[in-house]
N, C-alpha and C positions, 0 to 999 in steps of 0.2 A: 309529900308534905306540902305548907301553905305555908306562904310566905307573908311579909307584915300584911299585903295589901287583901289577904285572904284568897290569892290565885292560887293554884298547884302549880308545883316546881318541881325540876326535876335534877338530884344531885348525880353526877357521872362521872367516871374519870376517864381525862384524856390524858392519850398517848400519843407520842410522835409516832409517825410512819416504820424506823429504824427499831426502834422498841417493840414495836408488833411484830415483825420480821423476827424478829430475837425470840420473840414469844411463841408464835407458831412455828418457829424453827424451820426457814426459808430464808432463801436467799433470791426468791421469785419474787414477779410482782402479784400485789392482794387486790384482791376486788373487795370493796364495802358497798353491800346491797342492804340500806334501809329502809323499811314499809314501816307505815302508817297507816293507822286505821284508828277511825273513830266509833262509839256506841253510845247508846243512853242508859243507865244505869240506876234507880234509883231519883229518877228525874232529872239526871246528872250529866251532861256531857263527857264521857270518858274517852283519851287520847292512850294508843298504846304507839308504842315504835318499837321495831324486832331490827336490831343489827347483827347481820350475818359477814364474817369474813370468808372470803374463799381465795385459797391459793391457787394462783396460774403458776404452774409448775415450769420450771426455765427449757425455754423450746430451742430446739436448734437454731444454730446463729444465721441472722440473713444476712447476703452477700454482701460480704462487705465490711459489715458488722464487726463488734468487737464486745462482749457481755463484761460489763465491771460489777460482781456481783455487790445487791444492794443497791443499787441505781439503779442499774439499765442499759441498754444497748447504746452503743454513740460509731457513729464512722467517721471519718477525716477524709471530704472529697479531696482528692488533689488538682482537681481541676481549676486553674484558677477564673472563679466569677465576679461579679456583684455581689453587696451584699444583698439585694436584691434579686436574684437570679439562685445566688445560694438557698436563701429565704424557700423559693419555687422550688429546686433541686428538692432540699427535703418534702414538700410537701407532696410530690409527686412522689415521694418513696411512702408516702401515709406516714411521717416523721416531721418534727421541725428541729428550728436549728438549736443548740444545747442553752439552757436556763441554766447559773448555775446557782443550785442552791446550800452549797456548804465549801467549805475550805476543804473537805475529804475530795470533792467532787472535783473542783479547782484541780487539785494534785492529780487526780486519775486522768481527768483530760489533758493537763500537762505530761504525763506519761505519753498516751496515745498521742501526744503531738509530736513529742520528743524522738520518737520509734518510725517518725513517718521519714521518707525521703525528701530531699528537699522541694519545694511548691514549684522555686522559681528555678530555674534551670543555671547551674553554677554557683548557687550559696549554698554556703557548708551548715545555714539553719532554716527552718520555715520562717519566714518574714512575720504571718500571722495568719488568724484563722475567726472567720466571721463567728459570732455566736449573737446566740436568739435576744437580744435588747442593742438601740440604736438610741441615738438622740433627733432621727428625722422630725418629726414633728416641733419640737423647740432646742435649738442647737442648745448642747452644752448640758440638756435634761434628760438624762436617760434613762428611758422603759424597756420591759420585757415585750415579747412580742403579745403577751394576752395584758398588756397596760399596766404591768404593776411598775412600782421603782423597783431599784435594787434592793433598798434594803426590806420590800416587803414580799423580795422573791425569795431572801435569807440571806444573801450574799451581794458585797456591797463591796471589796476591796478590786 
């Protein structure tokens, strides 16, 4: 259709992430592969876009790992580091440290933290456990490690 200013528009409906999973009936994660391609038409510029879903089917767990289906994989080093060094730890595993982006999410990592042994040698709880946003760059303002705030990673308490 065209809109007031006489450009083509394009109406769509989005979905969360969580919604789609419901819908293809998975508990894996999805790949969204959009193409674009454009043609002349009628002396016309024409824009198509094909979005395709495809499920990665849930693969065995790597060491370590722990799958919370609908999320994702997460593991709880016990080794105590930096958060810094942590930061590195994941990346060297092709992982980083956990974003959390819902209150479901919140709770499953408090699970997996809850079930671990203790970090520190002699406490009867884990003291704490790095996750992926800090306030290094200006104390007291904290980001995720790809720069967003919390409240634009979804979760903010």
């Amino acid at each position: 259709s065209r809109n007031a200013t006489g450009h083509r528009s394009v109406k769509t409906n989005v979905v969360t992430y969580e919604s789609l999973r419901q819908k293809l009936k998975t508990s894996g994660n999805i790949r969204i592969e959009v193409q674009q391609s454009t043609y002349i038409a009628d002396n016309r510029r024409n824009m198509e876009l094909s979005t395709t879903f495809v499920v990665l089917e849930p693969q065995e767990s790597p060491p370590g790992y722990e799958l919370v289906p609908g999320m994702g994989w997460y593991r709880l080093h016990l080794t105590p580091l930096t958060w810094e060094e942590a930061r590195l730890a994941c990346e060297a595993e092709d992982a980083h440290l956990a974003v959390l982006n819902s209150q479901e999410e919140a709770t499953a990592l408090k699970g997996i933290f809850g079930k671990a042994p203790a970090i520190i040698p002699g406490a009867t709880w884990n003291a704490f456990a790095f996750m992926g946003f800090s306030d290094t760059a200006v104390e007291g303002t904290f980001v995720t490690i790809y720069g967003e705030s919390l409240q634009e990673a979804g979760y903010a308490n």
